[in-house]
C-alpha positions as CSV (number, residue, x, y, z in Angstrom):
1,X,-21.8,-7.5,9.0
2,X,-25.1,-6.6,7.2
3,X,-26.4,-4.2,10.2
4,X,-22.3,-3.1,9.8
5,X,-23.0,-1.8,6.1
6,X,-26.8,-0.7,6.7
7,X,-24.9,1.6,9.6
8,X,-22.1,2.8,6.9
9,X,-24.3,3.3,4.6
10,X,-26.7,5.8,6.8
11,X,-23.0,7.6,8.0
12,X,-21.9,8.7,4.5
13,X,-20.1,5.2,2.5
14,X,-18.9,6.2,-0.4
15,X,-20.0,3.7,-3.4
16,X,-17.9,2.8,-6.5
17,X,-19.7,4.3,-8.7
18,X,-19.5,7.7,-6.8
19,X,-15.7,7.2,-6.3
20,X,-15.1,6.7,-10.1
21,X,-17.7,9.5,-11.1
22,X,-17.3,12.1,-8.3
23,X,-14.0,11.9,-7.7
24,X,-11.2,10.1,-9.8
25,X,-12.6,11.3,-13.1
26,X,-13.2,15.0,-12.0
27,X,-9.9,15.0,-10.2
28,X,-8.1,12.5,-11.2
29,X,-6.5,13.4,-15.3
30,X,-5.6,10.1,-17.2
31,X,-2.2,12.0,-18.3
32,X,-0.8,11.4,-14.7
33,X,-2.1,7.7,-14.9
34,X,1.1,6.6,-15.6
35,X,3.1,7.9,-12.6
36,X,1.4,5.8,-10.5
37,X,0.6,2.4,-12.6
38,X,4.1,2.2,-13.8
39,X,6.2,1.2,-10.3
40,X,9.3,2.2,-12.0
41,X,8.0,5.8,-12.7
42,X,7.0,5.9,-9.2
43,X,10.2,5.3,-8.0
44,X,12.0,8.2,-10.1
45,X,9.3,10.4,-8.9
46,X,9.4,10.0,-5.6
47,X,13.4,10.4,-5.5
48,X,13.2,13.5,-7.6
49,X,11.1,14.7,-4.3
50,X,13.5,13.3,-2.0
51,X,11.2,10.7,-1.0
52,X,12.8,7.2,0.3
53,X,11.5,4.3,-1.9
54,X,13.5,0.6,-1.9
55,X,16.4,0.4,-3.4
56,X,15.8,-0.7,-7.1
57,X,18.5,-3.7,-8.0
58,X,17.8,-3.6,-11.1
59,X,15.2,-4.2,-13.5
60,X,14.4,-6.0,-16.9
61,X,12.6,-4.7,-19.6
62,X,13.1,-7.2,-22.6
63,X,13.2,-11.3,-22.3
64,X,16.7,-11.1,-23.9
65,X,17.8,-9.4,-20.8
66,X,16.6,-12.4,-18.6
67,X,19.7,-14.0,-19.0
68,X,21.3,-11.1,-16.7
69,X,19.1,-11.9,-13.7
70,X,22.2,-14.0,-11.9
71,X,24.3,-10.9,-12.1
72,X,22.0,-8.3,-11.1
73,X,20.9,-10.8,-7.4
74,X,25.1,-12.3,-7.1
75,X,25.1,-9.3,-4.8
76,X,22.2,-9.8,-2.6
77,X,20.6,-12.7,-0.3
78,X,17.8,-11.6,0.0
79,X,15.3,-9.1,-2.4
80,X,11.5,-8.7,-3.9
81,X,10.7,-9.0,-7.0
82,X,7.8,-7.9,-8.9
83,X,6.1,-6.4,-12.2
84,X,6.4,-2.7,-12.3
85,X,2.6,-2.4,-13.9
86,X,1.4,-5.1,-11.3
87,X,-1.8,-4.9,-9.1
88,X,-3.3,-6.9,-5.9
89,X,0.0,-8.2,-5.1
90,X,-0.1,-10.5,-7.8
91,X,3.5,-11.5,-9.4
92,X,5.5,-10.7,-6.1
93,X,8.2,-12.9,-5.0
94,X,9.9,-12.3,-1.7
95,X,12.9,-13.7,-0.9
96,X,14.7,-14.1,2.2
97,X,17.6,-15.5,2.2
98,X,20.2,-17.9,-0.4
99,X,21.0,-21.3,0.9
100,X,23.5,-23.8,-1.1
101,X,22.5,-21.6,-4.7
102,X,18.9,-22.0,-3.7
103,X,16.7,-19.3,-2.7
104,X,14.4,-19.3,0.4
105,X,11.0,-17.9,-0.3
106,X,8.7,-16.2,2.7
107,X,7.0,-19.8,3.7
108,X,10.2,-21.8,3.9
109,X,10.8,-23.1,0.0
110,X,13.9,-23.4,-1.7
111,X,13.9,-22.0,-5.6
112,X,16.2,-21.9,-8.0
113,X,17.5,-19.6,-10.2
114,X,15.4,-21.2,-13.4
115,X,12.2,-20.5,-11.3
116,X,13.2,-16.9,-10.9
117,X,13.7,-16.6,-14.5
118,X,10.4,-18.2,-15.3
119,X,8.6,-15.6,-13.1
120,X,10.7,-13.0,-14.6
121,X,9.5,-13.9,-18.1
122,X,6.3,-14.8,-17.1
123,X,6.3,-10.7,-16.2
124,X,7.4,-9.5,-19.1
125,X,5.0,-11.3,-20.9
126,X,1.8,-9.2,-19.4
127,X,0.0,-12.2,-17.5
128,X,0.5,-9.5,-13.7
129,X,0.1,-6.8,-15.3
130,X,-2.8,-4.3,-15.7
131,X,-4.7,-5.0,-18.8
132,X,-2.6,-8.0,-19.5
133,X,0.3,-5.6,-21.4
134,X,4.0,-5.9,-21.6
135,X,5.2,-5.3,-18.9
136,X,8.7,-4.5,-16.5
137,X,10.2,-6.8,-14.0
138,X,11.7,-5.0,-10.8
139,X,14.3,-6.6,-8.5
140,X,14.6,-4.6,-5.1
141,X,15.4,-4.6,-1.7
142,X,13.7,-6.4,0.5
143,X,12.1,-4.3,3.4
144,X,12.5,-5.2,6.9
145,X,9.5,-4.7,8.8
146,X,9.5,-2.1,12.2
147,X,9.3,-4.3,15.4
148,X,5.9,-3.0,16.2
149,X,4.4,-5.1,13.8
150,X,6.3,-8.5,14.9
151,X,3.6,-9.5,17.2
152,X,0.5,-9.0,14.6
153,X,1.9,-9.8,11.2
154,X,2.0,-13.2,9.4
155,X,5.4,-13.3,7.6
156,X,5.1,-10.6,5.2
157,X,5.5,-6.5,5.7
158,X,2.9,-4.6,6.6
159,X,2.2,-1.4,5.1
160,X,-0.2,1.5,5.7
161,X,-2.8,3.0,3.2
162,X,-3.5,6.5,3.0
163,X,-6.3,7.7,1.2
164,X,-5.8,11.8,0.1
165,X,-8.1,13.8,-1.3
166,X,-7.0,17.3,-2.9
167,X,-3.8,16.9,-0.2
168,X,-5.6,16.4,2.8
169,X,-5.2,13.0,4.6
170,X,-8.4,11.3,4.6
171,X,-8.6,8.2,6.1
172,X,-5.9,5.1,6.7
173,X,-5.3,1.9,7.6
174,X,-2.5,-1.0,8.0
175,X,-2.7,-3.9,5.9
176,X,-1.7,-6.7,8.3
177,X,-0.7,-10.1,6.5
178,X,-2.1,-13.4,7.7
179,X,-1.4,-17.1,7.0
180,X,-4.5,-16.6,4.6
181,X,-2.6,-14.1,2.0
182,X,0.1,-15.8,2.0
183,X,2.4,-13.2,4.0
184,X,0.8,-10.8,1.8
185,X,-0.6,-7.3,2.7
186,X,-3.5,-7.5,0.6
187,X,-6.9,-7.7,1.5
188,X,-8.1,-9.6,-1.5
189,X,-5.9,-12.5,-0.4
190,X,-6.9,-12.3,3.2
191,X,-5.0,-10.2,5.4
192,X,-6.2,-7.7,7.6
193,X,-7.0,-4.5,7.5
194,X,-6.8,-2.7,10.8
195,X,-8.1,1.6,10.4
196,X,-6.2,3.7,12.0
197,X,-7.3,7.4,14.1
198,X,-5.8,10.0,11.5
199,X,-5.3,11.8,14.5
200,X,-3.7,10.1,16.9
201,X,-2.2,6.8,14.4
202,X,-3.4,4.6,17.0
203,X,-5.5,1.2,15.2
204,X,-8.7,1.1,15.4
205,X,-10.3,-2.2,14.9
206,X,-10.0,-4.5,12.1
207,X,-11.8,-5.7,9.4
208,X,-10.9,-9.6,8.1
209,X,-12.9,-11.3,5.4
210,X,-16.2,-10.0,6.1
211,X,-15.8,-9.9,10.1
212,X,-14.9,-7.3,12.3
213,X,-12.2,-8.6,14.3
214,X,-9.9,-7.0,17.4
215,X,-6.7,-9.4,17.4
216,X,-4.8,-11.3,15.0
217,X,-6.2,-14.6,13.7
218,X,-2.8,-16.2,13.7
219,X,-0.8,-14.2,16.2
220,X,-3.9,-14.2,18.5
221,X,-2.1,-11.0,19.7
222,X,-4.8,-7.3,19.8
223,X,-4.6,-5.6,16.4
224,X,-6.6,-2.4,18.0
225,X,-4.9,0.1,20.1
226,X,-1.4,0.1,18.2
227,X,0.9,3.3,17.7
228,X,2.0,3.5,14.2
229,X,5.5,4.7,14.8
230,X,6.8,7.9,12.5
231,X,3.4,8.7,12.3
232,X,3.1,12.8,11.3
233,X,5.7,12.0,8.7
234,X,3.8,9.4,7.3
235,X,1.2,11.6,7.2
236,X,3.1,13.9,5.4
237,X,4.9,11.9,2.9
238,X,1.2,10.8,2.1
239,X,0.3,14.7,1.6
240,X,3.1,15.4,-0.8
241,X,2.5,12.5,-2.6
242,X,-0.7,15.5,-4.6
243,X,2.0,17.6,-5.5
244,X,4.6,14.1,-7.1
245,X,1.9,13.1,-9.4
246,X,-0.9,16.0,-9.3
247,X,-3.7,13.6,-8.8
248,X,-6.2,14.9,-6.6
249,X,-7.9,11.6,-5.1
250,X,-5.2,8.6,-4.7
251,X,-4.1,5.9,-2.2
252,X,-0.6,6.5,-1.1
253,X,0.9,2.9,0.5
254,X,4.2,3.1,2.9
255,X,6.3,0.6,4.8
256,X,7.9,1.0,7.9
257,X,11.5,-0.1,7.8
258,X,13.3,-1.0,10.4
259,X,16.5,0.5,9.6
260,X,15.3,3.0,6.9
261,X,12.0,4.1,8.2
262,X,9.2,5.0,5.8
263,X,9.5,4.1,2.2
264,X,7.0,5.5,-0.1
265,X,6.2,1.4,-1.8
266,X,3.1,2.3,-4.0
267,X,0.8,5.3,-5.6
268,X,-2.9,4.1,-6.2
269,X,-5.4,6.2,-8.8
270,X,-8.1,3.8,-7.7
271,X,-7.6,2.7,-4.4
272,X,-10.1,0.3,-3.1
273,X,-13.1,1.4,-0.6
274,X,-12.6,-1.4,2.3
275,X,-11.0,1.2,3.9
276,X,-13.9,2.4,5.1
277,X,-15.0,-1.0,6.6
278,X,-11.6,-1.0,8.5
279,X,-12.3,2.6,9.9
280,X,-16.1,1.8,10.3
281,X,-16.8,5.2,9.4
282,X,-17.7,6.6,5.3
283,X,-15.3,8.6,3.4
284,X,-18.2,11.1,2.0
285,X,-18.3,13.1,4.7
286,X,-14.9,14.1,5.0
287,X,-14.3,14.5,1.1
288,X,-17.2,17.0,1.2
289,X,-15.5,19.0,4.3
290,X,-12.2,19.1,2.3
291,X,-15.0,20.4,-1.0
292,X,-16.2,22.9,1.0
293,X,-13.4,24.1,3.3
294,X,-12.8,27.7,2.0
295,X,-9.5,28.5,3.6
296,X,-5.8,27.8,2.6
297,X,-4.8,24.1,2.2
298,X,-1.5,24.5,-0.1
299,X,1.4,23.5,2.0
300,X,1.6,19.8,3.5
301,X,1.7,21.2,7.3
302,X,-2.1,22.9,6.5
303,X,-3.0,19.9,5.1
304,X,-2.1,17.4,7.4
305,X,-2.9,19.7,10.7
306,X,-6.2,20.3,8.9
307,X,-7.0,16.2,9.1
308,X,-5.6,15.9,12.3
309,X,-8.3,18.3,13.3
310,X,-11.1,17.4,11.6
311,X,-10.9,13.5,11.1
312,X,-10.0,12.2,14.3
313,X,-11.8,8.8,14.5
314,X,-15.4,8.2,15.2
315,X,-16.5,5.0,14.4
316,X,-19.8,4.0,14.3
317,X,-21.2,1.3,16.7
C-alpha cells in the first residue's frame, strides 16, 4: 500500500488541501451549497431537469409531525429512510419488507414502528446531520439493485461515484457494500470501492480498507472486469448534474435500478479523494487537461465524448 501511494503520488494525487484550495473554493460558490447538502433540495432539482431520483414518500420537518409516520409508510412494505442534511451514510434505515406490523431491516431484524419514530426524531434533532443542525427526515422508495451487481454486493445497493470537474467526467467508481458496512455503500464503513475505465465503464480493480483487492471479500466472486450497464447515460446525467447546481467540482452518486434504471441518489461539494486509490491513477492530471483545454466544452455530448477520449484508464502498476 505504501509503494501504492509513493506511485500516486509521483503520477499526479491530488491532496486535500489542493482539492479544497484549488478547486472547491475557486469553483465551487457557497451560495449553491445548499442544493447539494440539503437531499430534499436535491430532489426538486433534479426533477425540474427531468432527472429520475426515488420517489419521495414523504418527509417530516417538525417532531410534531412524527406522529404521521404510520400514515405516510401504511402504503408501502418496503422504503429508506434518512436525514435530508445527512453525510457518510449515517442515519439510513433500509427496510425491506413488513412482517406481522413489524418491519424487516437489511440484516434480518424485526422493528417496530416506535423504533422508526425514535430514528425519525433522533433526525430532526441534528445528531446525522452536517454540523449537528436541525435537520429533515425523508421517507422514500427503496431502490432495487440491477442484477449485475447480485454477485458482488453485500445486501445493500450499490451506487457509482462520478467525480466532474467544470462538466467533464473525471474519474468514477462503484461503491460495492460488504458484510463490513453493514450493507452500506460507503467506504468509511468498509465497502469497496471498485474504479471504473471512464471510457469503456468496465471496473478496474478495487480498493478495500487499505488493500488492493480483485474479488469480493464476501461473495468471493471478481469485482474487476464488470460492465456498468446504462453507462454513457450515466455519464451524462453526471455531466448535467454542472448545469442543476452550477458547481464546478462535485461528486455526482447514481443507483442502478432494476426496474427504473439510473436515479440521480446524491450531489457532493466535497467528495472524498479515495477515488483515486480505487482508479490507481491521480485526479491532477486530468483536472489540468480540462484547465487547459481551449476548445468548446458547453453541451453534455462535448463533455462526456471529451472524457471518453482523454481519460480512458491507465493505472499505474
Amino acid at each position: 500500500m505504501f509503494g501504492l501511494a509513493r506511485a500516486l503520488k509521483r503520477n499526479g494525487v491530488l491532496g486535500i488541501n489542493a482539492r479544497n484550495a484549488d478547486y472547491i473554493l475557486e469553483y465551487n460558490e457557497r451560495r449553491n451549497y445548499p442544493l447539494v447538502d440539503d437531499k430534499a433540495l436535491t430532489k426538486q432539482v433534479a426533477l425540474k431537469h427531468k432527472v429520475a431520483v426515488p420517489d419521495l414518500y414523504g418527509m417530516i420537518e417538525i417532531q410534531q409531525q412524527v406522529a404521521t409516520l404510520p400514515d405516510i409508510l401504511a402504503p408501502h412494505s418496503d422504503f429508506v429512510i434518512k436525514p435530508a442534511n445527512g453525510s457518510q451514510g449515517e442515519g439510513i434505515l433500509v427496510i425491506t419488507g413488513k412482517v406481522e406490523g413489524m418491519y424487516r431491516k437489511v440484516d434480518g431484524a424485526l422493528v417496530g414502528i416506535e423504533d422508526l419514530k425514535f430514528l425519525v426524531s433522533n433526525i430532526l434533532s441534528g445528531i446525522y446531520s452536517l454540523g449537528g443542525q436541525p435537520d429533515k427526515a425523508l421517507i422514500e422508495y427503496r431502490v432495487k439493485f440491477d442484477p449485475v451487481f447480485e454477485e458482488i454486493a453485500y445486501r445493500g445497493v450499490p451506487d457509482v461515484r462520478i467525480i466532474i470537474f467544470k462538466g467533464v467526467p473525471v474519474m468514477a467508481m462503484v461503491r460495492l457494500p460488504t458484510r463490513m458496512s453493514d450493507g452500506k455503500a460507503n467506504l468509511h464503513r468498509g465497502c469497496i470501492g471498485a474504479g471504473i475505465d471512464i471510457s469503456t465503464g468496465r471496473t478496474l480493480t478495487a480498493v478495500w480498507k487499505n488493500s488492493i483487492v480483485t474479488e469480493h471479500p464476501d461473495t468471493g466472486n471478481p469485482v474487476s472486469g464488470v460492465e456498468i450497464p446504462q453507462w454513457t447515460l450515466l455519464l451524462e446525467i453526471a455531466s448535467g448534474a454542472y448545469e442543476m447546481t452550477n458547481l464546478g467540482y462535485q461528486g455526482i452518486d447514481l443507483v442502478l435500478d432494476k426496474e427504473r434504471g439510473p436515479l440521480l441518489l446524491e450531489l457532493n461539494a466535497r467528495p472524498g479523494l479515495n477515488i483515486q486509490i480505487a482508479n490507481r491513477e491521480g485526479l491532477q492530471a486530468r483536472l489540468e487537461k480540462i484547465e487547459a483545454y481551449g476548445g468548446p466544452l458547453e453541451t453534455i455530448a462535448e463533455r462526456v465524448a471529451f472524457a471518453r477520449e482523454n481519460f480512458a484508464s491507465r493505472p499505474i502498476s
